[in-house]
N, CA, C and O atoms as a DFTB+ gen file, in Angstrom:
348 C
 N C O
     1  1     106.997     114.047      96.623
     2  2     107.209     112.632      96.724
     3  2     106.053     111.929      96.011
     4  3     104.901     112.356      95.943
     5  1     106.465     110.935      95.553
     6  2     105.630     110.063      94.610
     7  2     105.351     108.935      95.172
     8  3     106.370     108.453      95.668
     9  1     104.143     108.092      95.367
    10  2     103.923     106.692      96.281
    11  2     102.504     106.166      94.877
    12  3     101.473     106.776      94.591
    13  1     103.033     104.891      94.310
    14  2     102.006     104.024      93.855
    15  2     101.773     103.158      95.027
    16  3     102.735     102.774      95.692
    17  1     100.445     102.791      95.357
    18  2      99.699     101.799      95.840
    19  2      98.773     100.817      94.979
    20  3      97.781     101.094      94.305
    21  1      99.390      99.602      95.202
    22  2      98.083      98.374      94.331
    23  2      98.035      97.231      95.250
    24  3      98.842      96.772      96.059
    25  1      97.173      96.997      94.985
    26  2      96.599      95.424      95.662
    27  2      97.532      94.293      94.908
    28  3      97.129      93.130      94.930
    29  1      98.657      94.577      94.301
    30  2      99.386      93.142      93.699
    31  2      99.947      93.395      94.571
    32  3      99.921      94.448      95.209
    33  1     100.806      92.075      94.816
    34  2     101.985      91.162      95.978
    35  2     103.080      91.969      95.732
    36  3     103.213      92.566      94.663
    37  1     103.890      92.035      96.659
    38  2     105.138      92.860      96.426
    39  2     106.015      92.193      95.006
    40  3     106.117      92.848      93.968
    41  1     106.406      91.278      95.113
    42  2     106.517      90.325      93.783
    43  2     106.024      91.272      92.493
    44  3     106.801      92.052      91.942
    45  1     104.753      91.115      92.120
    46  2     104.532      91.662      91.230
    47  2     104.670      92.901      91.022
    48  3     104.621      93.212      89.831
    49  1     104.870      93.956      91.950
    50  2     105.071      95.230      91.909
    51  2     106.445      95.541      91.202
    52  3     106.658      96.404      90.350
    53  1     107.551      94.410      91.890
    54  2     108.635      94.536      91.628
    55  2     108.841      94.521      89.968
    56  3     109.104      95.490      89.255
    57  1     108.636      93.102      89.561
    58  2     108.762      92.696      88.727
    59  2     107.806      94.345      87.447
    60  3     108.212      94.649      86.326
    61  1     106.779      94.910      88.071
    62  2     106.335      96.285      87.063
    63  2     106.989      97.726      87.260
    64  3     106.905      98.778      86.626
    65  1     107.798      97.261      88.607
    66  2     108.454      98.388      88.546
    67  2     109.649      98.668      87.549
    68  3     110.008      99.699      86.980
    69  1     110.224      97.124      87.546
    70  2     111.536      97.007      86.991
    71  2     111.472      97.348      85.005
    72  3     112.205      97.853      84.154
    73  1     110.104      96.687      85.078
    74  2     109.555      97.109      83.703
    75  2     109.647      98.605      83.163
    76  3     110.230      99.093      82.195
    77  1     109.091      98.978      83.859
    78  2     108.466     100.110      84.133
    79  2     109.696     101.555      84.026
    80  3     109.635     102.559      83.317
    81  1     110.618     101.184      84.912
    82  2     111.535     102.101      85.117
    83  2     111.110     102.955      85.888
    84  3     111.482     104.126      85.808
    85  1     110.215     102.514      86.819
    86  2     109.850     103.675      87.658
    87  2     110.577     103.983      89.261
    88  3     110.779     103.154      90.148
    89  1     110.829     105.226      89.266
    90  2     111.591     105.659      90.741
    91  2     111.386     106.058      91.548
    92  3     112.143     106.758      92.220
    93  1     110.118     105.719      91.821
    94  2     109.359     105.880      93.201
    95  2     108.816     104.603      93.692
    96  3     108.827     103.511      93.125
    97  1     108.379     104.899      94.748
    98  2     108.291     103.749      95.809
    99  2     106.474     102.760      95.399
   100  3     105.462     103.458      95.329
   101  1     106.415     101.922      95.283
   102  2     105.274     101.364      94.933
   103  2     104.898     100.296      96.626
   104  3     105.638      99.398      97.028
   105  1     103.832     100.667      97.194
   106  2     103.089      99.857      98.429
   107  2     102.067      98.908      98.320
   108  3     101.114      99.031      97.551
   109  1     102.300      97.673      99.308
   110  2     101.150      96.885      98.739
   111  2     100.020      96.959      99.955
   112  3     100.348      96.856     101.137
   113  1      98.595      97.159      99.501
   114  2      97.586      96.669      99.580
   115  2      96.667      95.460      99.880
   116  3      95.493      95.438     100.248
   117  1      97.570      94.423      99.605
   118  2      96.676      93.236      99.586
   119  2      95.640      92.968      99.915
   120  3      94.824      92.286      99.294
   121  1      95.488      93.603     101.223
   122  2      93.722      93.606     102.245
   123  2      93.055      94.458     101.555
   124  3      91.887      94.073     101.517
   125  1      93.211      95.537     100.919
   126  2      92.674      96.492     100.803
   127  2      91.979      97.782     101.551
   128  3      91.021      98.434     101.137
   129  1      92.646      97.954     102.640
   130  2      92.813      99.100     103.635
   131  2      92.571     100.074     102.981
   132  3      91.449     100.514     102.730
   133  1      93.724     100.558     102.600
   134  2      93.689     101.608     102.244
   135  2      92.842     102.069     101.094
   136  3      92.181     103.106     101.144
   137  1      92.885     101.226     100.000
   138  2      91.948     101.359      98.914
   139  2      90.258     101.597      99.337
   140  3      89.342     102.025      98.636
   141  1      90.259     101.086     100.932
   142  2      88.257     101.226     101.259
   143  2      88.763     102.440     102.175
   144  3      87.782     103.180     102.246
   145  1      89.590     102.890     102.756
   146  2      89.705     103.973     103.264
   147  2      89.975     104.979     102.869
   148  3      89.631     105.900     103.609
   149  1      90.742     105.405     101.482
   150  2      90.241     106.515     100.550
   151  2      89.220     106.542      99.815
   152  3      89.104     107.629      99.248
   153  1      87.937     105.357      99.435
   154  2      87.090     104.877      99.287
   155  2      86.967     104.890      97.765
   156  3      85.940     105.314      97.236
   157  1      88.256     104.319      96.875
   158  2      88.448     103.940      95.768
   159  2      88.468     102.274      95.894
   160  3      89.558     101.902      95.457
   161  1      87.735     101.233      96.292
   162  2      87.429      99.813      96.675
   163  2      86.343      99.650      96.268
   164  3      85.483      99.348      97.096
   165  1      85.900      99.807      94.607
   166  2      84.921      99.783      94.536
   167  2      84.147      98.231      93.294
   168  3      84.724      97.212      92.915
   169  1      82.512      98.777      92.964
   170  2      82.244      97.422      92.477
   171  2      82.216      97.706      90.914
   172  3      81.598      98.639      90.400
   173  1      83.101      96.609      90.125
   174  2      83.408      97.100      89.282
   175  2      82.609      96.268      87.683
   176  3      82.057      95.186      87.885
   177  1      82.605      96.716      86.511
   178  2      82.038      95.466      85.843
   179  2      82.460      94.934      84.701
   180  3      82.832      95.930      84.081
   181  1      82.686      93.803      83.866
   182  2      83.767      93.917      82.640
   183  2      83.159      92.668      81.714
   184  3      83.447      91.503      81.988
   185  1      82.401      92.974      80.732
   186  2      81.666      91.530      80.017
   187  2      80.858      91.400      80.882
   188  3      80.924      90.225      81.243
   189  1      79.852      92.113      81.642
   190  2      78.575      91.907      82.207
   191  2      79.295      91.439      83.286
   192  3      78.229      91.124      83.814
   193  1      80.112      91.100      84.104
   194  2      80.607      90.694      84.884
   195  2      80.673      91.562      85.841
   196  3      81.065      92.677      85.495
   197  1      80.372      91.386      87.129
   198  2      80.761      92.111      88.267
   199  2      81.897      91.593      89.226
   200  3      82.093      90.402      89.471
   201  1      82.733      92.813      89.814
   202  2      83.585      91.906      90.744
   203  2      84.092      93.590      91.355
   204  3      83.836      94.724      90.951
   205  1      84.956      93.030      92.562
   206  2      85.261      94.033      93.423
   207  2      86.537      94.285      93.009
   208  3      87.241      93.317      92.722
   209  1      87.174      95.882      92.882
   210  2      88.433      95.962      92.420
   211  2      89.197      96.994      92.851
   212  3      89.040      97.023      94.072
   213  1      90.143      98.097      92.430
   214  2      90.399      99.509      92.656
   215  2      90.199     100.112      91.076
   216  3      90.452      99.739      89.930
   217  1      89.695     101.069      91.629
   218  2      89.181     102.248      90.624
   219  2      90.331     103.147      90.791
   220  3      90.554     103.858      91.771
   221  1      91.135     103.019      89.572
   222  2      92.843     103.783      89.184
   223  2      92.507     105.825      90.018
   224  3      91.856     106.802      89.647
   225  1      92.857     105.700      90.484
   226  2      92.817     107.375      91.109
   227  2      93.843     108.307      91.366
   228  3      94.539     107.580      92.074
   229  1      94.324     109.145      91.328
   230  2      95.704     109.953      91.776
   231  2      94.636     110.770      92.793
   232  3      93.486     111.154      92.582
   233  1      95.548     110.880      94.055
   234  2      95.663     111.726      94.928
   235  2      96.766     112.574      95.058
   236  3      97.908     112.115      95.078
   237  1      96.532     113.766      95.147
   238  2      97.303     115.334      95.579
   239  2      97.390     115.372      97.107
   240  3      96.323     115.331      97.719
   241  1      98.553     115.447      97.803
   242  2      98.265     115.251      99.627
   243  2      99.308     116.767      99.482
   244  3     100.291     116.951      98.765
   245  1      98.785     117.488     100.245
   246  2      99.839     118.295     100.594
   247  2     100.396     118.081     101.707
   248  3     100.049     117.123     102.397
   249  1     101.580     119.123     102.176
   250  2     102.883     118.553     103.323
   251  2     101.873     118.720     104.496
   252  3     102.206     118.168     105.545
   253  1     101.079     119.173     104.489
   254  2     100.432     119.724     105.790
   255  2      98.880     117.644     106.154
   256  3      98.291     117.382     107.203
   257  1      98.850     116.990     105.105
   258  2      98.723     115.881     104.777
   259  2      96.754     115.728     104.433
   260  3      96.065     114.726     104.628
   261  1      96.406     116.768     104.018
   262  2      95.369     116.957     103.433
   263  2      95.630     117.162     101.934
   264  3      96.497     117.752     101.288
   265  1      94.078     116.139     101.512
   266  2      94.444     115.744     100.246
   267  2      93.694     117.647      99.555
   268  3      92.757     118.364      99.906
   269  1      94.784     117.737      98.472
   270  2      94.462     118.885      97.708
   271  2      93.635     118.502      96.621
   272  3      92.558     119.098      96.624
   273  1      93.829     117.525      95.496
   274  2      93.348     117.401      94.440
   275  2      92.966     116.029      94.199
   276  3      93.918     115.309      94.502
   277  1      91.703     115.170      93.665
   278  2      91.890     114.000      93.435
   279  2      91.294     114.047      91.757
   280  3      90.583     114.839      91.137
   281  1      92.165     112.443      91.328
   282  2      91.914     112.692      89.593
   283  2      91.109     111.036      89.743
   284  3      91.523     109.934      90.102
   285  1      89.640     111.608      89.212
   286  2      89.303     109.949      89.514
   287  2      89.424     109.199      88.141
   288  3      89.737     109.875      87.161
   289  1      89.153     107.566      87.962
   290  2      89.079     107.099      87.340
   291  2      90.278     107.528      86.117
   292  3      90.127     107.983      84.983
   293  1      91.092     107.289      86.629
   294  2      92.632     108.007      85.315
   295  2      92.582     106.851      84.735
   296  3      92.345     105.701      85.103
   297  1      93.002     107.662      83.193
   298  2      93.264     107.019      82.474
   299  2      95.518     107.316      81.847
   300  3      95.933     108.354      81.332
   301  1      96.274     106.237      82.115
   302  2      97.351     105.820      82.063
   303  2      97.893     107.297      81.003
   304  3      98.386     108.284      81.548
   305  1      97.736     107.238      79.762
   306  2      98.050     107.845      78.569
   307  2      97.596     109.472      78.973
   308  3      96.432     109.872      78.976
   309  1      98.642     110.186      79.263
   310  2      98.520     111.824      79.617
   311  2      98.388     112.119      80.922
   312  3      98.240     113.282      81.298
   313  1      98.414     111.470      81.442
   314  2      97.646     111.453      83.383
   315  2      98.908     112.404      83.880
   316  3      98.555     113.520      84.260
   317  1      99.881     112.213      83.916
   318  2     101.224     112.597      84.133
   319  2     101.455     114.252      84.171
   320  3     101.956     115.008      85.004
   321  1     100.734     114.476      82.623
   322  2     100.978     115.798      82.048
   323  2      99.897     116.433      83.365
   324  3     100.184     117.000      84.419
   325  1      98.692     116.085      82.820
   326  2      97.770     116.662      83.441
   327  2      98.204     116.847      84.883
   328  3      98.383     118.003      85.267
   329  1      98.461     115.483      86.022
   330  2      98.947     116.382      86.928
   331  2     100.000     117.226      87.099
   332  3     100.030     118.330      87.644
   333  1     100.643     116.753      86.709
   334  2     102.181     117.929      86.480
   335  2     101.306     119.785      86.367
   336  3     101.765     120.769      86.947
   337  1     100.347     119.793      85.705
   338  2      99.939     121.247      85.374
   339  2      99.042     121.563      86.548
   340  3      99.012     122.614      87.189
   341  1      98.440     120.658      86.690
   342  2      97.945     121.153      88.710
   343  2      98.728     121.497      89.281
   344  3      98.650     122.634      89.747
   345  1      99.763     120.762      89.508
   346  2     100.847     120.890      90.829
   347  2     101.203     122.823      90.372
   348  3     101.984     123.485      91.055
């Protein structure tokens, strides 16, 4: 099973899912729970700029619900492949 989580509004999820074509389930965040409780809520910086954000991560959970593998800081382009060859 596949689960995206982001801090956008359900709204916007929709509207990237539909883009997207994607067929799995996308959850929102808004508070950021979960993002400080896998402890990807972090401080981030862009043009000297600092601000608080999520740091893009894949988690591996196995059925037993311990995480097996984490991919930090992913980058979009190949991420897919790469986990696909873990699994």
């Amino acid at each position: 099973m596949v689960v995206g989580i982001s801090a956008d509004k359900q709204a916007a999820q929709a509207r990237f899912r539909g883009k997207h074509g994607l067929p799995y389930t996308l959850l929102c965040d808004t508070d950021h729970k979960v993002a400080k409780a896998y402890g990807v809520w972090k401080e981030k910086k862009l043009y000297g700029r600092k601000y608080m954000g999520t740091e893009r991560t894949t988690f591996v959970i196995g059925p037993d619900g311990v995480v097996q593998e984490i991919f930090s800081k992913v980058k979009p382009a190949g991420h897919a492949a790469e986990v696909l060859e873990k699994l």
